[in-house]
C-alpha positions as CSV (number, residue, x, y, z in Angstrom):
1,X,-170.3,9.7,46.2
2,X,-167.3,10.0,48.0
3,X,-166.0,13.3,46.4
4,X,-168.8,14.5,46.7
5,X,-169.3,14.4,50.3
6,X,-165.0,15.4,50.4
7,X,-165.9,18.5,48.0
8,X,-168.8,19.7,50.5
9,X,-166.6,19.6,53.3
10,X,-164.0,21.5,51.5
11,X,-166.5,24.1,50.3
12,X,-167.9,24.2,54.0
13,X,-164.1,24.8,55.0
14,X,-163.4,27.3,53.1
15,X,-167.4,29.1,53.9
16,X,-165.6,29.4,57.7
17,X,-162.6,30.9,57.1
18,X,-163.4,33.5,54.3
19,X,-166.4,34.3,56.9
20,X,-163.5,34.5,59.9
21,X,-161.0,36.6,58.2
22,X,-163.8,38.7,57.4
23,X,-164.7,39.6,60.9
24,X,-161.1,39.5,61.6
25,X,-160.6,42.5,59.2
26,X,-163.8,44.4,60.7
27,X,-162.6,44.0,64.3
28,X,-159.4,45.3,62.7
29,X,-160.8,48.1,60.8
30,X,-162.8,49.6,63.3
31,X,-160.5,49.1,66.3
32,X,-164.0,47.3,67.7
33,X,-162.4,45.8,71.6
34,X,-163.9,43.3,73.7
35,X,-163.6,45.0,77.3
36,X,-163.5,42.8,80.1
37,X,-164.3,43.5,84.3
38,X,-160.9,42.8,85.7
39,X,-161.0,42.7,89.7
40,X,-157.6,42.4,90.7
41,X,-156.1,41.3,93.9
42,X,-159.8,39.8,95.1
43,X,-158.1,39.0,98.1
44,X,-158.0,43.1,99.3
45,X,-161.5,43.5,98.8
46,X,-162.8,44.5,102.9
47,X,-166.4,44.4,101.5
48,X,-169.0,45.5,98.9
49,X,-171.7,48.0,99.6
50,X,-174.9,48.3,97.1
51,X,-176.7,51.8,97.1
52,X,-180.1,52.5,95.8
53,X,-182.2,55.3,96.8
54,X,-184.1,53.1,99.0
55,X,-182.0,50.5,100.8
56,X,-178.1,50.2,101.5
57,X,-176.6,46.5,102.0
58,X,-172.8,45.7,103.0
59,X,-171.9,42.7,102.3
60,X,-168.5,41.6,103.8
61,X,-169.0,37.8,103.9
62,X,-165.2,37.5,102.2
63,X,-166.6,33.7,100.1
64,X,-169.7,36.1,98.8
65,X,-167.0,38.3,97.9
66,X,-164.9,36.1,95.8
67,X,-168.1,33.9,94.4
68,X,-169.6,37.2,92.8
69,X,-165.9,38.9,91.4
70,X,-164.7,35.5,90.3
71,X,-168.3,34.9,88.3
72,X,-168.3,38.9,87.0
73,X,-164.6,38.3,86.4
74,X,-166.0,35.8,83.2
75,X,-168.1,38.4,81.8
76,X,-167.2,40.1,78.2
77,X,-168.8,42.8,75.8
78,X,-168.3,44.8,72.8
79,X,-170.2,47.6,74.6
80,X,-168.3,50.8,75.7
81,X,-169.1,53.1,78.8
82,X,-168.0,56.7,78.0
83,X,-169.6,58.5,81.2
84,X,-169.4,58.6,85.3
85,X,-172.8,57.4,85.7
86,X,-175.1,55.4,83.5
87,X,-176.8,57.7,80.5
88,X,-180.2,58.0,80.9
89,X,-181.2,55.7,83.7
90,X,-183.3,56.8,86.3
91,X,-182.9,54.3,88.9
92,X,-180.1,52.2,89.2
93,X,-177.9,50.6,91.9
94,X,-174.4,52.0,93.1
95,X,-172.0,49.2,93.5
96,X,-168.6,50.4,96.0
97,X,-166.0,47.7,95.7
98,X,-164.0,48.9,99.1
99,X,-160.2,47.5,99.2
100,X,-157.2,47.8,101.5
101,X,-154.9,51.0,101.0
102,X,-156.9,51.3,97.6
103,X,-159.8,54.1,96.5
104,X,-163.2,52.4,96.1
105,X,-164.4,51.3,92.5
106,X,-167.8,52.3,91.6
107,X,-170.0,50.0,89.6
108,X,-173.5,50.8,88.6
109,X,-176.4,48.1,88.3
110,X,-179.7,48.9,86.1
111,X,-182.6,47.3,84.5
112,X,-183.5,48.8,80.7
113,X,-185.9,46.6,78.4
114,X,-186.0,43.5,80.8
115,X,-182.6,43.1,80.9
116,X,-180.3,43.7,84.0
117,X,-176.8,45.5,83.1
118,X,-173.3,45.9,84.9
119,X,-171.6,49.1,83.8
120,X,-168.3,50.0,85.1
121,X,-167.8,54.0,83.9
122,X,-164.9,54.4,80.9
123,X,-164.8,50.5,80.4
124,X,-167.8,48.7,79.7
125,X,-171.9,47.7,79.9
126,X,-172.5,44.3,81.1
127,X,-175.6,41.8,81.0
128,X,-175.9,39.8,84.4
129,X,-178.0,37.4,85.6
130,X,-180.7,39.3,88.0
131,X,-181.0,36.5,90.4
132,X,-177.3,36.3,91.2
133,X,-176.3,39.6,91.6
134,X,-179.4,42.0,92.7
135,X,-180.2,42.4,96.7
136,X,-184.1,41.0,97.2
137,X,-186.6,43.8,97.1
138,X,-184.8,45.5,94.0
């Protein structure tokens, strides 16, 4: 009984890491990247405006500021953005990250099948949580 139960555990053992050097070798093989939202320097940040073809809010409230960076700071995914603006989305929010002595970084917000996505142009498309990070009446 008791080799038994040590000879399932080895089998499951050894199940894990054949299956992670697998995916180790894909990620490998086709250079596939995890790409990551990176907002440096939070502190430099004057204020964030959000653009739609409706409504424009500013939001300069500097805590705001470092509760939504720091919280998009966590956020990960294997999906690339290769264009300026969002490929075919009709309506989607322009995000202006506005910073001391620095050009603005564009961000784009947008809702396609029910889900609400982050992209930031030539690194990556984001899911986020709608309640956190739209304005009200979006």
């Amino acid at each position: 009984m008791h080799n038994i139960n040590r000879k399932i555990i080895l089998g499951i053992t050894c199940c894990i890491c054949i299956i992670s050097i697998f995916f180790y070798i894909i990620f490998l093989k086709y250079n596939i990247k995890f790409y990551k939202l990176d907002f440096e320097n939070i502190n430099n940040i004057t204020q964030i405006e959000f653009l739609s073809k409706k409504n424009k809010y500013v939001l300069e409230d500097k805590n705001q500021i470092v509760k939504i960076l720091e919280e998009l700071n966590k956020k990960k995914t294997l999906r690339s953005s290769i264009n300026d603006v969002p490929n075919n989305i009709k309506n989607y929010i322009t995000v202006k990250i506005k910073r001391t002595n620095m050009e603005d970084e564009i961000l784009y917000i947008y809702e396609n099948k029910d889900e609400i996505y982050l992209e930031k142009p030539y690194n990556g498309i984001y899911k986020i949580d709608k309640e956190k990070f739209l304005m009200k009446g979006e």
